[in-house]
NUMAR-145741 format. One record per atom (N, C-alpha, C, O): x, y, z. Coordinates in steps of 0.05 Angstrom, whole numbers, plus 5000, padded with zeros to 4 digits. Example, Ala and Ser with C-alpha at 12.3 -4.5 7.8 and 13.67 -1.06 7.14 Angstrom:
526448865156
524649105156
526449345156
528549345169
525749555142
527349795143
525850015157
526850235161
//
This chain:
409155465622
406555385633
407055255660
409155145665
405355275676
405555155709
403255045719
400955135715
403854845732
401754715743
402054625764
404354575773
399454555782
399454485815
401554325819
402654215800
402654295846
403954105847
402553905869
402753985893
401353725865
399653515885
400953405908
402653225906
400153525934
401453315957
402153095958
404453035965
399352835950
400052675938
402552585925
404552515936
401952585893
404652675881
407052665896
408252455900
407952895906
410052955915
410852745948
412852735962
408152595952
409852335972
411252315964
413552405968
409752075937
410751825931
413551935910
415151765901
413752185904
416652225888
418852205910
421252145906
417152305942
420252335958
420652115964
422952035966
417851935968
418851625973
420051485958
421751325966
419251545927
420551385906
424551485899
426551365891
424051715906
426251875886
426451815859
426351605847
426752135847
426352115818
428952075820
428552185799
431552015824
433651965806
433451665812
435551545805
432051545821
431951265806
430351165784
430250925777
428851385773
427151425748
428251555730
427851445708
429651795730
431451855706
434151985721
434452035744
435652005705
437352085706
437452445705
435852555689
439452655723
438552815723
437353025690
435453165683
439252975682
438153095657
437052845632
437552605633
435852955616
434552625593
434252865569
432653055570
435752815552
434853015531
434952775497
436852615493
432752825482
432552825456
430852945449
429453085463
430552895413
428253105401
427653285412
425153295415
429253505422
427553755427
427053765457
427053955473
426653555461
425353565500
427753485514
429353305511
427553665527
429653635557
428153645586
426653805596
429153435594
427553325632
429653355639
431753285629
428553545670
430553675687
428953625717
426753745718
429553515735
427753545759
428653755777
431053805781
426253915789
426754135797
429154375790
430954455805
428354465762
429754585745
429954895754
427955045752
432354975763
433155225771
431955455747
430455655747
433555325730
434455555708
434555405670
436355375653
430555335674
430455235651
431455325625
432655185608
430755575625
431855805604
435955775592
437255815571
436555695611
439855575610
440055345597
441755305580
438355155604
438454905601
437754795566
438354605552
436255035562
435054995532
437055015511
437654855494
437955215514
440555325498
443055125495
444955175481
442654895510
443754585505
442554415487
443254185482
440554555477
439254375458
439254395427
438054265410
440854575424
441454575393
438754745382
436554735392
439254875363
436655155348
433554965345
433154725343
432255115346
429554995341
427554965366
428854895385
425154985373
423654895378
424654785408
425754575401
424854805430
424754605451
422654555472
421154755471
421954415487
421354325512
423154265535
425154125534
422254375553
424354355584
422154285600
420454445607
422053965609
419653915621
420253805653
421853615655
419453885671
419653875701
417553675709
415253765711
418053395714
416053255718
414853305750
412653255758
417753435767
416153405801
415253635808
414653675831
415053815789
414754125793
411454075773
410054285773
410653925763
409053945739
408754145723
406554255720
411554245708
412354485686
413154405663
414254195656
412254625650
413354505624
414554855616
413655065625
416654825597
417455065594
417155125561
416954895554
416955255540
417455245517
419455505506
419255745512
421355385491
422755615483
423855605456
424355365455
424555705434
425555765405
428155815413
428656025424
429855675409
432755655404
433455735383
432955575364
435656085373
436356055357
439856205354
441056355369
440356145341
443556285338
443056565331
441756625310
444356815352
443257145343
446757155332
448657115347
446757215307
448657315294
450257515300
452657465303
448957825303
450157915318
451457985342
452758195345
450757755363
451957775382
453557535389
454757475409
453257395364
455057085368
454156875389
455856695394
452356865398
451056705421
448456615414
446856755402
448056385422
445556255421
443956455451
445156545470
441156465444
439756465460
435756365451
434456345430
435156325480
432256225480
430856415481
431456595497
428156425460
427056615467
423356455472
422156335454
422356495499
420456365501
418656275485
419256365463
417256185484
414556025461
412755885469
413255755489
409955865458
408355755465
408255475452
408355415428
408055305474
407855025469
404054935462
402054975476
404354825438
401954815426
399954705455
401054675477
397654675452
395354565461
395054355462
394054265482
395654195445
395553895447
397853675465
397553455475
399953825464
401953815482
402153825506
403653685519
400654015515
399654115546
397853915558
397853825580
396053865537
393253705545
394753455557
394653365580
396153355531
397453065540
400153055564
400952865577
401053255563
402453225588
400653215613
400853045631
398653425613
396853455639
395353145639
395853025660
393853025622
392652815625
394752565638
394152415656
397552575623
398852395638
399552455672
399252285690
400252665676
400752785707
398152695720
398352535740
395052785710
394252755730
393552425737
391652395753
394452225729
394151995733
395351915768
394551755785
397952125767
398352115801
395852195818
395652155842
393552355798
391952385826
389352195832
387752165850
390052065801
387551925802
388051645823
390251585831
385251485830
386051305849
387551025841
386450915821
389750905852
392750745853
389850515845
387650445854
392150445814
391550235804
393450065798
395550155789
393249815802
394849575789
395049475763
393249515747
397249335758
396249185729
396749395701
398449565696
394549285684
394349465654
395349745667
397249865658
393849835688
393850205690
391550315693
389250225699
392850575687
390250765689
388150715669
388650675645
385550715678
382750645653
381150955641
380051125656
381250955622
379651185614
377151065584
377750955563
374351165597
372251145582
372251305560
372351545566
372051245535
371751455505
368951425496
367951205502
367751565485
366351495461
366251735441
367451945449
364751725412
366051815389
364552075395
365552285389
362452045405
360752385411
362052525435
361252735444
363752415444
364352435474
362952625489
363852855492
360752555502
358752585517
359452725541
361352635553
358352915548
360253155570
362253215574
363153275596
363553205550
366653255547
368853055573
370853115587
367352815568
368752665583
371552605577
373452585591
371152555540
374152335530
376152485550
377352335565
376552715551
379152785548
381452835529
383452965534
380452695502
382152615479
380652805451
379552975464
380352835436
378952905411
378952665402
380952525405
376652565391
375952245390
376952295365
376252525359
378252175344
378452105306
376152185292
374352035299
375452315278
373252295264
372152155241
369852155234
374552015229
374351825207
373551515222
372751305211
373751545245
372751275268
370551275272
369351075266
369051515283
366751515289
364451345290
362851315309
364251265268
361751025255
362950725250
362350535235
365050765272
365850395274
364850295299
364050415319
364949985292
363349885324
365249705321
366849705302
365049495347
366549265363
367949165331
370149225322
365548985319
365748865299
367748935276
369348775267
367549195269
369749285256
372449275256
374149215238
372749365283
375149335293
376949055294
379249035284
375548845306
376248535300
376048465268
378048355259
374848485258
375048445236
377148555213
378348385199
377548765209
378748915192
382248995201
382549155220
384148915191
386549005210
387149175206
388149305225
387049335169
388349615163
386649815183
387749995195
383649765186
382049985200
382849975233
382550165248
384049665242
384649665272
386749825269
387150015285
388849765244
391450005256
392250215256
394350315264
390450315245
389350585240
387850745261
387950995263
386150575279
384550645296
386250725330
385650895347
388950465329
390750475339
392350705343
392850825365
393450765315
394251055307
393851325323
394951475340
390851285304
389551565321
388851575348
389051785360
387951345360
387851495383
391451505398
391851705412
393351325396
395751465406
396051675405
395951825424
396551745374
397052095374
395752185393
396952305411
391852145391
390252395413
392252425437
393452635443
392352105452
392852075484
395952275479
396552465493
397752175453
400952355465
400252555457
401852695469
398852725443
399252965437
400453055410
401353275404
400452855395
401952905366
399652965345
399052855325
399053125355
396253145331
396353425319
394653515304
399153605329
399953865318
400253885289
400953665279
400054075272
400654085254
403154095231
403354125207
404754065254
408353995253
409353875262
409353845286
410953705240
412353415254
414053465275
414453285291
415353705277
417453725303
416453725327
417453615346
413453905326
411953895346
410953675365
410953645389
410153545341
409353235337
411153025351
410452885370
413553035341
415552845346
416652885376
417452695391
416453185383
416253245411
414853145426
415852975441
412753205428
410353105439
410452785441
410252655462
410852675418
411352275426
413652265446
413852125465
414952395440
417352315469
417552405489
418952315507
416052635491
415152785514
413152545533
413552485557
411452475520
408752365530
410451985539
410451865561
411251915521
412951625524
414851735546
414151555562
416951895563
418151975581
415352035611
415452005636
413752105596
412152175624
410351935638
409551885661
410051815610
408451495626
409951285622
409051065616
412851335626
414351205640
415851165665
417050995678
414951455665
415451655695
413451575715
413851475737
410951645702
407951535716
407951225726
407151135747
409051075702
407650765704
410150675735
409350605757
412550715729
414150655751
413250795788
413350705810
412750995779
411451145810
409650935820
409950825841
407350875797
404450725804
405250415804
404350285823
406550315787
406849995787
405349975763
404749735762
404450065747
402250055722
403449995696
405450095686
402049835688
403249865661
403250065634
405150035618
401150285628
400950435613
397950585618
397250625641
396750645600
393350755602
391150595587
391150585562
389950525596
387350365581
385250535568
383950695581
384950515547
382550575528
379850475525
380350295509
377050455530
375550295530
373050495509
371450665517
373550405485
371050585466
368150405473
367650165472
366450635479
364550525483
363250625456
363150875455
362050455428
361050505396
358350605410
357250555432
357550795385
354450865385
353050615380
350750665383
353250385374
352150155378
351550015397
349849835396
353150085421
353950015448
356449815452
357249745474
357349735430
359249525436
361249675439
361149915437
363849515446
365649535460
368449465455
369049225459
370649635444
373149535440
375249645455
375249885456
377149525470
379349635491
381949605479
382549395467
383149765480
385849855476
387849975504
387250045526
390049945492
392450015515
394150105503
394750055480
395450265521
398750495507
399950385535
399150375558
402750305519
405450375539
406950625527
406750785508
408750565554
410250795554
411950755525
412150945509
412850565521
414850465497
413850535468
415350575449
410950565467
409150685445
407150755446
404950665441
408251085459
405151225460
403651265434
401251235435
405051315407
403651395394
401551165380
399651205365
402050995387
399350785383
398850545406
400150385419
396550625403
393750505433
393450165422
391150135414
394849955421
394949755413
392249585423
391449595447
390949425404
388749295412
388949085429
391048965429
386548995448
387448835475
386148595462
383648605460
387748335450
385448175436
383948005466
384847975489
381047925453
379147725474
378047945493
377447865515
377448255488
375948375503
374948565494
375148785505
373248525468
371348635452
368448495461
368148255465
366848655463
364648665476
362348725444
363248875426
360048615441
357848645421
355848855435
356548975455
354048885426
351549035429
350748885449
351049005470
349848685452
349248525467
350248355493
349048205509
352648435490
354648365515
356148105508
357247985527
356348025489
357647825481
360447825474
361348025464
362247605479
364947655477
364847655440
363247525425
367047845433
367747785401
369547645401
371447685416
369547465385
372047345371
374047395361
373547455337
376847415368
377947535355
381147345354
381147105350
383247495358
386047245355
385447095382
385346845379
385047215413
384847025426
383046795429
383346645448
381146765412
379546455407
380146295395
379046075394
382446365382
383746205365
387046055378
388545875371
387046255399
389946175410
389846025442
389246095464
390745805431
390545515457
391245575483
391245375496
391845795496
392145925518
389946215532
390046355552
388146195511
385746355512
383946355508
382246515517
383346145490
381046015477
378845915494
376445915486
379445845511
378145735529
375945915547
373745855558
377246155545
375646465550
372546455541
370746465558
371946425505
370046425500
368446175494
367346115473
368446055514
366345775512
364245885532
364646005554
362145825519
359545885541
356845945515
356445865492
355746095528
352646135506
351946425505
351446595522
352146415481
351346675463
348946685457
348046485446
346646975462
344847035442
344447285431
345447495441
343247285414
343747505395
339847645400
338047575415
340047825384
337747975380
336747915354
334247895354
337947865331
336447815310
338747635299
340647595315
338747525274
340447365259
341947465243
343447335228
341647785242
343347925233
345947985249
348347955242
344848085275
347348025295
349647715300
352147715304
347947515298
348647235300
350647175278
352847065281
349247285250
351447305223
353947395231
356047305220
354147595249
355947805247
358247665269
360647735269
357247485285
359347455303
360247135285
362247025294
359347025269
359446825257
360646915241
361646695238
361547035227
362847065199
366247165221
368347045216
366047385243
368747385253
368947125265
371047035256
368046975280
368246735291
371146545257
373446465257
369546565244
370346415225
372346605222
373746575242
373446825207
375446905205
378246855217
380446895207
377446735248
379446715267
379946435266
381946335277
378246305252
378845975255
377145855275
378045645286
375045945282
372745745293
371045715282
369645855268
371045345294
369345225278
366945275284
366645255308
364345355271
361545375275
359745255258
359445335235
358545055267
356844855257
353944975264
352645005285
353345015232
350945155237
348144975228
347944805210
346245055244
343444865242
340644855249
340145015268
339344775245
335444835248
336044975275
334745175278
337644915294
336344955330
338645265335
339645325357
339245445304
341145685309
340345885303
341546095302
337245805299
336246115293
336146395326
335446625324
337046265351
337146495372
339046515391
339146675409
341546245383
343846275397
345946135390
345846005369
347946135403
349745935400
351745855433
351945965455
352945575420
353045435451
355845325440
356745135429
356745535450
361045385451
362345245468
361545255492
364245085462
366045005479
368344925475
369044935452
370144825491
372644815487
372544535505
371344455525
374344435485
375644095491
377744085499
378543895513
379444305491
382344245508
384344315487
386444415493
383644245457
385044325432
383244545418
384344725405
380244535421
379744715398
376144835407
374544715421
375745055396
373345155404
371345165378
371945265356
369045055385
367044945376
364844965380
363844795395
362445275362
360045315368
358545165354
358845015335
356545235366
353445125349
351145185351
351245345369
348745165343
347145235347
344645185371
344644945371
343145235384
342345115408
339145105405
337745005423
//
């Protein structure tokens, strides 16, 4: 498979040089990185029978080939193959982050939601996710790590129906946005699900673990625009984040941030003047709503 190679791009590689990013060859599981690879087809046949990848990060190529031992002629040889779809996607999604515009910090940001609305995600959203909002997510940990899960796989590409494939693909994708994050100065890719409820949960992948999108605690967003509560209200170096005033739309919503509130260990003193908001603050040791 082949793909553009971006002017761009190809500055900041001559400026950067890739051999201070990998080494000329990098091979496990199946994938072998070669920069500007003569004679990928050679290179594979170093990889032991099975399944490979020969991936050209400054060329943006990827090669696929079936490694196997031909008996009668006593020699290994490659015989080309198609590298699944999901593989491709997530290599291309990570590449084109060189074209997207130079970000600092977390990284690159990408908008999701579960209908994904003009085929924006980029990702195949989970479908067992679908009908979760902000709330869920803070609240529940087996469903946060799970949620975590799935979308890694989407972003690396392990969502084939074979673990070799699979297992390719995570180290393929962890090699390329490590490749990416060092070019850019970034730290990985940002996730931002926007729920059919409208609320709001953000996640991030490093290079170190693509296959799960780890949750960003203290930047869950409600229907309403309200911060959720979650480990950072509880932790004396962040806590301080959510002091200010909350209102809700009904007292059903209000329940809802009150019961995670409490889960995390804030205190909420509830009373006649809480039927339409609440009014936090932070003393210096501990955060403390109420009703207003």
């Amino acid at each position: 498979m082949r793909n553009s190679f971006v002017p761009r791009a190809a500055q900041l590689l001559a400026l950067l040089g890739l051999s201070a990013l990998f080494s000329p060859l990098t091979h496990a599981a199946g994938v072998l990185v070669c920069d500007n690879c003569t004679d990928p087809r050679a290179l594979a046949l170093t990889s032991g029978t099975g399944p490979t990848i020969v991936a050209d990060f400054s060329q943006r190529r990827l090669h696929g080939y079936e490694v196997e031992y031909d008996r009668e002629l006593r020699r290994y040889r490659a015989v080309t193959t198609s590298i699944p779809p999901e593989i491709i996607a997530a290599f291309n999604r990570i590449m084109g982050m060189l074209d997207a515009p130079r970000a600092g910090g977390r990284g690159a940001h990408f908008d999701v939601h579960p209908d994904n609305p003009g085929g924006a995600n980029g990702i195949s959203f989970p479908d067992a996710h679908k009908n979760l909002n902000a709330y869920d997510v803070a609240q529940m940990a087996t469903t946060r790590f799970q949620l975590e899960q799935a979308i890694g796989q989407a972003f690396s590409g392990a969502t084939t129906s074979s673990t070799a494939w699979n297992s390719m693909a995570t180290f393929l994708s962890s090699i390329g946005l490590s490749f990416v994050s060092r070019l850019l100065g970034i730290d990985g890719a940002t996730y931002v699900i926007t729920w059919r409820d409208g609320s709001k949960t953000t996640l991030v992948i490093h290079p170190d673990l693509v296959d799960r999108a780890k949750y960003v605690q203290g930047e869950s967003i409600d229907a309403s625009g309200n911060r959720i509560p979650d480990g950072a209200a509880s932790d004396p170096d962040t806590a301080q984040d959510f002091a200010g005033v909350y209102q809700f739309e009904n007292r059903e919503a209000m329940q809802r941030w009150i019961d995670t509130a409490r889960l995390y260990g804030v205190t909420v003193i509830e009373g006649s003047g809480i039927a339409g908001g609440l009014d936090c603050r932070w003393d210096g040791r501990t955060l403390t709503c109420g009703g207003r």
